[in-house]
Biotite code that builds the C-alpha atoms (Angstrom):
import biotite.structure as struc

atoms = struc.array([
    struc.Atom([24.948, 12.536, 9.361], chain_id="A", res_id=1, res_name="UNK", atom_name="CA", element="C"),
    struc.Atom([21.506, 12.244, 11.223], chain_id="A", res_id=2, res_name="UNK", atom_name="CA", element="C"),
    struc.Atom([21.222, 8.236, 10.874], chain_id="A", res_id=3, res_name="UNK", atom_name="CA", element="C"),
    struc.Atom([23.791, 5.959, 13.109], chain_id="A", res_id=4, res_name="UNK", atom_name="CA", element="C"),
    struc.Atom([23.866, 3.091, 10.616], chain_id="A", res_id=5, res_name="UNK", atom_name="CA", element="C"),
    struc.Atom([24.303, -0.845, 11.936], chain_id="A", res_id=6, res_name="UNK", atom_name="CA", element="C"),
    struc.Atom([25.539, -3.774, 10.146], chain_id="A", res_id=7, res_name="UNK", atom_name="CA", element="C"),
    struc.Atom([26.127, -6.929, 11.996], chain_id="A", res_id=8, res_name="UNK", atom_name="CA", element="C"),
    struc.Atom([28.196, -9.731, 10.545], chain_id="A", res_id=9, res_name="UNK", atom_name="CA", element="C"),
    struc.Atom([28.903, -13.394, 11.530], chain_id="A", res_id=10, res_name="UNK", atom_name="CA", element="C"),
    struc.Atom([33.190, -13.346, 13.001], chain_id="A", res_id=11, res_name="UNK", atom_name="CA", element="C"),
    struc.Atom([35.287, -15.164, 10.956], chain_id="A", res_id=12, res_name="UNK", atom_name="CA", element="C"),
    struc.Atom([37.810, -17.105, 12.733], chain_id="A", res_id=13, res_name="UNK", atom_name="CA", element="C"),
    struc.Atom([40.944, -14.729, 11.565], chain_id="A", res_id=14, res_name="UNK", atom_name="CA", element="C"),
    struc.Atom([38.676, -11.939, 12.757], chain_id="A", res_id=15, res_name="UNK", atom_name="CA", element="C"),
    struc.Atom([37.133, -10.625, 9.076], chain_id="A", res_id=16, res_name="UNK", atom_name="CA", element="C"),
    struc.Atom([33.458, -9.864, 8.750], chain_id="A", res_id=17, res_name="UNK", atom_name="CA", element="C"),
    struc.Atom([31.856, -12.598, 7.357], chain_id="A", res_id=18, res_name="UNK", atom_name="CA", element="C"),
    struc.Atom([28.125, -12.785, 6.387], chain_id="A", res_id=19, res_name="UNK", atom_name="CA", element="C"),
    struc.Atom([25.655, -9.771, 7.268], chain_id="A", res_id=20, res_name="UNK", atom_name="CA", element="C"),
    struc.Atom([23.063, -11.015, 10.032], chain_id="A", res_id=21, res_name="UNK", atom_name="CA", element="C"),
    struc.Atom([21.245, -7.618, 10.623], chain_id="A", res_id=22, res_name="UNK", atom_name="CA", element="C"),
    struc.Atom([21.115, -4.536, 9.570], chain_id="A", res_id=23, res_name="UNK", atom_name="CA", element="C"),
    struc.Atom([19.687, -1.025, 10.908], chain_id="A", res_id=24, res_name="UNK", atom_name="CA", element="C"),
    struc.Atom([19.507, 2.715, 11.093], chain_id="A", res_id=25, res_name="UNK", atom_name="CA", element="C"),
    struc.Atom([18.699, 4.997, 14.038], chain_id="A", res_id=26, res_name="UNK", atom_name="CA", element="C"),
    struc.Atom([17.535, 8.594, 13.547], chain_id="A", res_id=27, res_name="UNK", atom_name="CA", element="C"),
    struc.Atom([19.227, 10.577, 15.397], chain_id="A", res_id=28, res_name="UNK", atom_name="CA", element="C"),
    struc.Atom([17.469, 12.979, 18.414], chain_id="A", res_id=29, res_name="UNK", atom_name="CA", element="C"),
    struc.Atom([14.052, 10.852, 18.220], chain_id="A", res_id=30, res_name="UNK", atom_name="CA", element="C"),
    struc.Atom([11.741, 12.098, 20.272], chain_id="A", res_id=31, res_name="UNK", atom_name="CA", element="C"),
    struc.Atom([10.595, 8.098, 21.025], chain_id="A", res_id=32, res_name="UNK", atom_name="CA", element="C"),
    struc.Atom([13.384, 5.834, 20.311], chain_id="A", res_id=33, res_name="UNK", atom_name="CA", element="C"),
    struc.Atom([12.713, 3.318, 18.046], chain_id="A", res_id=34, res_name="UNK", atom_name="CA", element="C"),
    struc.Atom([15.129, 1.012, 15.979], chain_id="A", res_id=35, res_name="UNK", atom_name="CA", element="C"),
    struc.Atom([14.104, -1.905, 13.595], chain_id="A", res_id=36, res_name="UNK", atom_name="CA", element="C"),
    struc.Atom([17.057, -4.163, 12.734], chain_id="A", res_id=37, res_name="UNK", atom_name="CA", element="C"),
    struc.Atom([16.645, -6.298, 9.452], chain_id="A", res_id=38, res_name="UNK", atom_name="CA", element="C"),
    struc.Atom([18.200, -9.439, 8.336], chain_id="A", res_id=39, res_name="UNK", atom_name="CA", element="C"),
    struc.Atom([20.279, -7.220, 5.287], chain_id="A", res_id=40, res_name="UNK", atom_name="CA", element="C"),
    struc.Atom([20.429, -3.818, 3.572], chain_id="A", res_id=41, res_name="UNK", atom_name="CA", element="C"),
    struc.Atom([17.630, -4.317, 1.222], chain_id="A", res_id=42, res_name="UNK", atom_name="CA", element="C"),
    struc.Atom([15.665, -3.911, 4.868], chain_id="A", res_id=43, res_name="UNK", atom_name="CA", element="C"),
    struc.Atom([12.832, -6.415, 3.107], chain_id="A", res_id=44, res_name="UNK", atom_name="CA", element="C"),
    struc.Atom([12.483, -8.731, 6.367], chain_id="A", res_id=45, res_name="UNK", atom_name="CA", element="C"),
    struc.Atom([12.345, -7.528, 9.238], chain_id="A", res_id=46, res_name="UNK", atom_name="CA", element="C"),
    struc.Atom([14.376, -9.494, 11.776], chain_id="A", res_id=47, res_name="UNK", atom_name="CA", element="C"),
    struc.Atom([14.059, -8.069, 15.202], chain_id="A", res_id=48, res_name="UNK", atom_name="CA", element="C"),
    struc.Atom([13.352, -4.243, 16.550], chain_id="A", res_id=49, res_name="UNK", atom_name="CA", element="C"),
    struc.Atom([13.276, -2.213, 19.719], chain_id="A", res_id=50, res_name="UNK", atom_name="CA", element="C"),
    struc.Atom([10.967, 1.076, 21.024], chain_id="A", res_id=51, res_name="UNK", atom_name="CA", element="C"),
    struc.Atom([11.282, 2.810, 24.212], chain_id="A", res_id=52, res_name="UNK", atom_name="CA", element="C"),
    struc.Atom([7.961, 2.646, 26.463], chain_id="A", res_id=53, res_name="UNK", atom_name="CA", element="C"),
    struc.Atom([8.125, 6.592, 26.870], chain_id="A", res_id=54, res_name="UNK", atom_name="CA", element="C"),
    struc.Atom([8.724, 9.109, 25.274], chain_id="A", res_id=55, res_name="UNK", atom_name="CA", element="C"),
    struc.Atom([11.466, 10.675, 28.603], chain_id="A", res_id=56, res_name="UNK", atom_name="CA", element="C"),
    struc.Atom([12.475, 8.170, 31.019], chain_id="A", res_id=57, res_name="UNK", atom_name="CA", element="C"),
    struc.Atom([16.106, 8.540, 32.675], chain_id="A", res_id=58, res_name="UNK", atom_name="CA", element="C"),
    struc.Atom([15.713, 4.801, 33.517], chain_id="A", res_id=59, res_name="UNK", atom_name="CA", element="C"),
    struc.Atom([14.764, 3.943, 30.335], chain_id="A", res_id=60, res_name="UNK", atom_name="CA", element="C"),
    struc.Atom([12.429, 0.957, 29.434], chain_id="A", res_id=61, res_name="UNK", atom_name="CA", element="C"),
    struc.Atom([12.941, -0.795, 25.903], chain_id="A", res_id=62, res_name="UNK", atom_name="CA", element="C"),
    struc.Atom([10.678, -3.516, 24.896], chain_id="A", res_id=63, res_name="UNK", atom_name="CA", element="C"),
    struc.Atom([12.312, -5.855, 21.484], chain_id="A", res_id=64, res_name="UNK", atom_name="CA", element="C"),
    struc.Atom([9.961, -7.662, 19.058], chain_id="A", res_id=65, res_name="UNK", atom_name="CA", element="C"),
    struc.Atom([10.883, -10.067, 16.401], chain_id="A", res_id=66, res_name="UNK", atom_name="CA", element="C"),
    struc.Atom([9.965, -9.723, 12.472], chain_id="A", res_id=67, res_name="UNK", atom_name="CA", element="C"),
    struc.Atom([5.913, -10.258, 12.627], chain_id="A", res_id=68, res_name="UNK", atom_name="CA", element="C"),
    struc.Atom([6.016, -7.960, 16.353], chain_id="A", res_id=69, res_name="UNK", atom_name="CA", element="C"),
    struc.Atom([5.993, -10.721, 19.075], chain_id="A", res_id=70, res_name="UNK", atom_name="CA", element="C"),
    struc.Atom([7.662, -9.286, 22.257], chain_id="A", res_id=71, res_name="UNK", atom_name="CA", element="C"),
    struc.Atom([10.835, -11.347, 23.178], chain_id="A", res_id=72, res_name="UNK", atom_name="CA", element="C"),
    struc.Atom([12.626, -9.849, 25.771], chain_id="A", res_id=73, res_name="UNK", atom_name="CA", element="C"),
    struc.Atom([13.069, -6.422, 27.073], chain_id="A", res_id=74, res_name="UNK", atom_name="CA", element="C"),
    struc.Atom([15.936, -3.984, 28.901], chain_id="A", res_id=75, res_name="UNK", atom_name="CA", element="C"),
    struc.Atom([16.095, -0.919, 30.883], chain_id="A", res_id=76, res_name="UNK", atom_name="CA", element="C"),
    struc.Atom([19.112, 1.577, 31.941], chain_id="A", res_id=77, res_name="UNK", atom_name="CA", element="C"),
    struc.Atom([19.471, 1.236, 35.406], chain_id="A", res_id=78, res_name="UNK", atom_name="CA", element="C"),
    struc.Atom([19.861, 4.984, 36.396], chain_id="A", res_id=79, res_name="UNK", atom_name="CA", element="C"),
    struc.Atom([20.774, 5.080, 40.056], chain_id="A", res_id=80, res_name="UNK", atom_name="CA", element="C"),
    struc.Atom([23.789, 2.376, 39.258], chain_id="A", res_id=81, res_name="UNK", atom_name="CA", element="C"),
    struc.Atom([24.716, 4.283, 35.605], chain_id="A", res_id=82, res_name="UNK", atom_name="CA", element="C"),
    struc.Atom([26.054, 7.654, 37.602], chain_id="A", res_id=83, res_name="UNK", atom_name="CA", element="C"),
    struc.Atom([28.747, 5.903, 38.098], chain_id="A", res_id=84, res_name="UNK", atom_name="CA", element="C"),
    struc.Atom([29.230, 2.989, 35.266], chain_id="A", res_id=85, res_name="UNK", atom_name="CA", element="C"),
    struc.Atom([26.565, 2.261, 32.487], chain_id="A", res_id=86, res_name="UNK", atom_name="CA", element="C"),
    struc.Atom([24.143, -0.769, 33.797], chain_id="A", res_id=87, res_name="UNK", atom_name="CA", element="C"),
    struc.Atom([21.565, -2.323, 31.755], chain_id="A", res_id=88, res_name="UNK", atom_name="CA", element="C"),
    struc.Atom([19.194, -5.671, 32.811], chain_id="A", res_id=89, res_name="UNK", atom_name="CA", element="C"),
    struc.Atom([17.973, -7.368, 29.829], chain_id="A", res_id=90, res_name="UNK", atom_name="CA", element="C"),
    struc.Atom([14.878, -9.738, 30.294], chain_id="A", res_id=91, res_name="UNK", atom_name="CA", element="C"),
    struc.Atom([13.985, -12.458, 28.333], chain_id="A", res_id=92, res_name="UNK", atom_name="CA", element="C"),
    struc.Atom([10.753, -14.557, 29.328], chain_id="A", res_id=93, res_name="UNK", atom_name="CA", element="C"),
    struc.Atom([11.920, -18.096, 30.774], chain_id="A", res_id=94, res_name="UNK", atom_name="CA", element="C"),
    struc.Atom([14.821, -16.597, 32.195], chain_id="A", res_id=95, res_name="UNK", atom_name="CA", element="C"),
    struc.Atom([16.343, -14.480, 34.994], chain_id="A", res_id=96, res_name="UNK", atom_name="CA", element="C"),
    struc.Atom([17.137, -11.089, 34.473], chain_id="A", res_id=97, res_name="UNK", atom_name="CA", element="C"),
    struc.Atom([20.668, -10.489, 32.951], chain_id="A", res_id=98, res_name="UNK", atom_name="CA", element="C"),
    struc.Atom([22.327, -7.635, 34.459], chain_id="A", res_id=99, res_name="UNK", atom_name="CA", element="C"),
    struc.Atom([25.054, -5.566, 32.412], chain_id="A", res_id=100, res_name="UNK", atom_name="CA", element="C"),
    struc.Atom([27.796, -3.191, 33.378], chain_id="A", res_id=101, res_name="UNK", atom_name="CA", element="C"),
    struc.Atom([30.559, -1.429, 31.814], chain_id="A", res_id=102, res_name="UNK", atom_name="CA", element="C"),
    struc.Atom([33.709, -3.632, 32.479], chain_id="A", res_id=103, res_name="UNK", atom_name="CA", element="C"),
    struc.Atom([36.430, -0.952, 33.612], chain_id="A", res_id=104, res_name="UNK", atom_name="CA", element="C"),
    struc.Atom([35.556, 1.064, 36.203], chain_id="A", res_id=105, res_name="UNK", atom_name="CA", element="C"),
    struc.Atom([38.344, 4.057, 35.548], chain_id="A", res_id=106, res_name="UNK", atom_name="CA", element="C"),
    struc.Atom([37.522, 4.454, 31.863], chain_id="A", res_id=107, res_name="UNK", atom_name="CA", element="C"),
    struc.Atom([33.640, 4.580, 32.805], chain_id="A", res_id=108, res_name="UNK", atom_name="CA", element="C"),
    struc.Atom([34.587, 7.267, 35.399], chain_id="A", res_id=109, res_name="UNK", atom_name="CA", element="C"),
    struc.Atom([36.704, 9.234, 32.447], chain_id="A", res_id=110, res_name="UNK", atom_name="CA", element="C"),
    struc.Atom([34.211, 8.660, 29.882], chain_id="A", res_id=111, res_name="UNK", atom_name="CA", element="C"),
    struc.Atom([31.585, 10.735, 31.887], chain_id="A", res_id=112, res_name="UNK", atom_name="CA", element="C"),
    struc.Atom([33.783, 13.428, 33.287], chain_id="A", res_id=113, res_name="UNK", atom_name="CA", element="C"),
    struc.Atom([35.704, 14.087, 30.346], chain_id="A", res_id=114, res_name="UNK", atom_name="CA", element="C"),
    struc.Atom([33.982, 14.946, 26.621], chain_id="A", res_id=115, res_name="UNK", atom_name="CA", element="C"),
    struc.Atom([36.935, 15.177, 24.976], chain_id="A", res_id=116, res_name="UNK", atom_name="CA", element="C"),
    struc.Atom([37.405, 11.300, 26.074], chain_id="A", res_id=117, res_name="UNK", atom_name="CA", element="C"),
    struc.Atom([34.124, 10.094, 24.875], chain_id="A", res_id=118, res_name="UNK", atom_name="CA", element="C"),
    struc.Atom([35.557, 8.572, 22.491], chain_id="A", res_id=119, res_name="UNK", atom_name="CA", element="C"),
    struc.Atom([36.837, 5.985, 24.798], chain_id="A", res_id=120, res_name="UNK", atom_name="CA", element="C"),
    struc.Atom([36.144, 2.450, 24.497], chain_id="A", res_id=121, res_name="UNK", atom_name="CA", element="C"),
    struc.Atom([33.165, 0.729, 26.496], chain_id="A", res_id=122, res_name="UNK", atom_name="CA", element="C"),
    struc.Atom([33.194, -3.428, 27.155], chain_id="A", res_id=123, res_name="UNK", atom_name="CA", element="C"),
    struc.Atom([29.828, -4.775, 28.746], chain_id="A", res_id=124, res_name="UNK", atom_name="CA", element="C"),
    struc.Atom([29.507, -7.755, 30.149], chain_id="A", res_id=125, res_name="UNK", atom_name="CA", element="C"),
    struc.Atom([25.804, -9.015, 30.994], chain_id="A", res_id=126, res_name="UNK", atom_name="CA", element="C"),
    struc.Atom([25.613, -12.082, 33.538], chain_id="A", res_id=127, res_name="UNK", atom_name="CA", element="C"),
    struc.Atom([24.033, -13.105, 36.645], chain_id="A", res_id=128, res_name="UNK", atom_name="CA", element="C"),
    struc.Atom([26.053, -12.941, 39.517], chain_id="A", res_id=129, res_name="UNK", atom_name="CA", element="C"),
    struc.Atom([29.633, -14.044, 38.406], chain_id="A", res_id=130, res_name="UNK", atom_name="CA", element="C"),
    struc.Atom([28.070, -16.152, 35.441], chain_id="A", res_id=131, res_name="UNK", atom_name="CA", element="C"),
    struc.Atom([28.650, -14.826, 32.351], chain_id="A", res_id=132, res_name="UNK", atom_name="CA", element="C"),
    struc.Atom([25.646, -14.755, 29.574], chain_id="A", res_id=133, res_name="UNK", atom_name="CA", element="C"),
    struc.Atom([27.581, -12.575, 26.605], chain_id="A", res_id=134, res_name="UNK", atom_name="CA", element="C"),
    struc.Atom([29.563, -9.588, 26.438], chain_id="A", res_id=135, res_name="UNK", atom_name="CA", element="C"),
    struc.Atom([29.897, -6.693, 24.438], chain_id="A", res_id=136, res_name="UNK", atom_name="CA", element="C"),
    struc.Atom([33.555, -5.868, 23.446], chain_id="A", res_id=137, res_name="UNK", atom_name="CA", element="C"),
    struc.Atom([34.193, -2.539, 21.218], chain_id="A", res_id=138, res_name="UNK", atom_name="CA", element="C"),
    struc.Atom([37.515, -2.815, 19.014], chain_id="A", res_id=139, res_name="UNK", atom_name="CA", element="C"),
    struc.Atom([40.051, -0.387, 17.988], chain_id="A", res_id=140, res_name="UNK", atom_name="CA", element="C"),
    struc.Atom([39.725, 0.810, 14.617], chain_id="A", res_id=141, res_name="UNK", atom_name="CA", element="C"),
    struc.Atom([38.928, 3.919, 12.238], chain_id="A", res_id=142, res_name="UNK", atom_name="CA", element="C"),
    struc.Atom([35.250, 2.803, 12.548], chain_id="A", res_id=143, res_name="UNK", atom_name="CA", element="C"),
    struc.Atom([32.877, 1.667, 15.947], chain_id="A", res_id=144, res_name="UNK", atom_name="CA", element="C"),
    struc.Atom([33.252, -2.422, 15.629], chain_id="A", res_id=145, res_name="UNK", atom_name="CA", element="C"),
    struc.Atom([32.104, -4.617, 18.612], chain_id="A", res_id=146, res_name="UNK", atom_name="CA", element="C"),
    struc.Atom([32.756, -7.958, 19.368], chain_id="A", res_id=147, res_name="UNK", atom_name="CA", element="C"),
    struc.Atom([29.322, -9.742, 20.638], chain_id="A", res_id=148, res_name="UNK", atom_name="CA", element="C"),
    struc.Atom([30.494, -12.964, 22.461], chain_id="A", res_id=149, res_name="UNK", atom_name="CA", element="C"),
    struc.Atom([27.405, -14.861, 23.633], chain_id="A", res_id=150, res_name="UNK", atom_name="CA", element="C"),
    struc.Atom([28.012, -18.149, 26.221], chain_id="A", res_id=151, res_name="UNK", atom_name="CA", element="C"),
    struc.Atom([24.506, -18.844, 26.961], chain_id="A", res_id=152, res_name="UNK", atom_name="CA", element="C"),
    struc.Atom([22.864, -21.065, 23.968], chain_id="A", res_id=153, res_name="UNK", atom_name="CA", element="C"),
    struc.Atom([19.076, -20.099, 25.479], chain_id="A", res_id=154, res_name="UNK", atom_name="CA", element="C"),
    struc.Atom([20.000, -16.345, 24.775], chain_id="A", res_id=155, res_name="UNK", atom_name="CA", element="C"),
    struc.Atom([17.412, -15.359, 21.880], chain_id="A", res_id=156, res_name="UNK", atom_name="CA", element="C"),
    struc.Atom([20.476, -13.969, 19.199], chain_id="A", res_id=157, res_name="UNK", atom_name="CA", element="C"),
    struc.Atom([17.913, -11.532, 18.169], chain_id="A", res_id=158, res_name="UNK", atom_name="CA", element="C"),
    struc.Atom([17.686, -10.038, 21.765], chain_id="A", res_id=159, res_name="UNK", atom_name="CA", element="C"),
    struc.Atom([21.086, -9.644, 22.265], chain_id="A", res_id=160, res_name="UNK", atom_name="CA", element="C"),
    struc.Atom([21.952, -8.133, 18.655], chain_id="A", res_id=161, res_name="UNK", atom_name="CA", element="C"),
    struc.Atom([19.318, -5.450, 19.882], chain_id="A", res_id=162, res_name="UNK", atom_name="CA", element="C"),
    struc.Atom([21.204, -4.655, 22.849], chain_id="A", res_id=163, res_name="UNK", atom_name="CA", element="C"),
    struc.Atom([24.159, -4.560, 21.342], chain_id="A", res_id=164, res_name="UNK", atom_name="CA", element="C"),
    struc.Atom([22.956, -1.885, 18.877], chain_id="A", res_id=165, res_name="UNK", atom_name="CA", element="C"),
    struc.Atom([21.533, -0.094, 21.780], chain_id="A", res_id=166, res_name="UNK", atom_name="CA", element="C"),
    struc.Atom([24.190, -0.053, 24.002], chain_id="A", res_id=167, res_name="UNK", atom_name="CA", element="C"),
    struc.Atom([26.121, 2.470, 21.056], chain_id="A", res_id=168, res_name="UNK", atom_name="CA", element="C"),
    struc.Atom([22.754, 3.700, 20.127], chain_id="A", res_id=169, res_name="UNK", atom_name="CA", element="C"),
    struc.Atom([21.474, 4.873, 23.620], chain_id="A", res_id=170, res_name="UNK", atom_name="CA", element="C"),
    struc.Atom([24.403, 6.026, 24.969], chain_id="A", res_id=171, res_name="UNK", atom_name="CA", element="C"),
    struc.Atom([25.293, 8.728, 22.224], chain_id="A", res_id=172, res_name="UNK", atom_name="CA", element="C"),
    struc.Atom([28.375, 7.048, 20.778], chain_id="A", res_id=173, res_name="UNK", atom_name="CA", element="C"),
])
């Protein structure tokens, strides 16, 4: 129980998982987090990773590589804004800066006041200004499943798996 594992699959059209695009596996209580997603279980090829810039950082800086280690985007928490309801901006060179932010204010405000409603689902949508880039949708189920709905095309899919994964990962879900 000390490893939060990932599998990411393609949506199928009636909703079933269709083929695995990444896989990963986060140690829990890292001093330095660190996550390498792969393209399947066998973790042979690496497909994309992220690692936090320091080691404590309440505003924390994440920098994502592809397979062979060349940086292609980057996000940070921003701290002052998640008091209230989780905000992320995600970079990615060539591009302004997506900003993210938990969709519903009242079950942000719940999930932080509240532990025994942690378990409360969170919906991110990243954009800039009212255009929307992709979202992050959790669905109801025994296990965590999330819906990642991207409606930019120059979004690097590798990028936004990694968010994705860290969004659960980073916020101790």
């Amino acid at each position: 129980m000390m490893v939060n594992r990932y599998v990411v699959h393609v949506a199928q059209p009636d909703d079933s998982e269709g083929a695995v695009v990444a896989f990963a596996e986060q140690k829990r209580m890292a001093l330095k987090e660190q996550v390498t997603l792969f393209t399947d279980e066998s973790r042979q090829q690496p497909l994309a990773g992220f690692k936090a810039r320091k080691v404590l950082d309440l505003a924390g800086e994440y920098d994502v590589v592809d397979g062979p280690g060349v940086e292609i985007g980057s996000f940070r928490k921003n701290f002052a804004k998640s008091l209230l309801r989780s905000t992320w901006n995600l970079q990615q060179p060539g591009l302004p800066t997506l900003t993210g932010q938990e969709r519903n204010l009242p079950v942000a405000l719940l999930r932080r006041f509240s532990d025994s409603l942690s378990w409360l689902p969170y919906h991110f949508d990243f954009g800039i200004g009212a255009s929307l880039a992709f979202s992050v949708t959790r669905k109801w189920g025994l296990r965590d499943r999330y819906l990642i709905e991207i409606h930019d095309d120059r979004l690097d899919r590798r990028l936004v798996i990694a968010m994705a994964v860290a969004l659960d990962a980073l916020q101790a879900r």
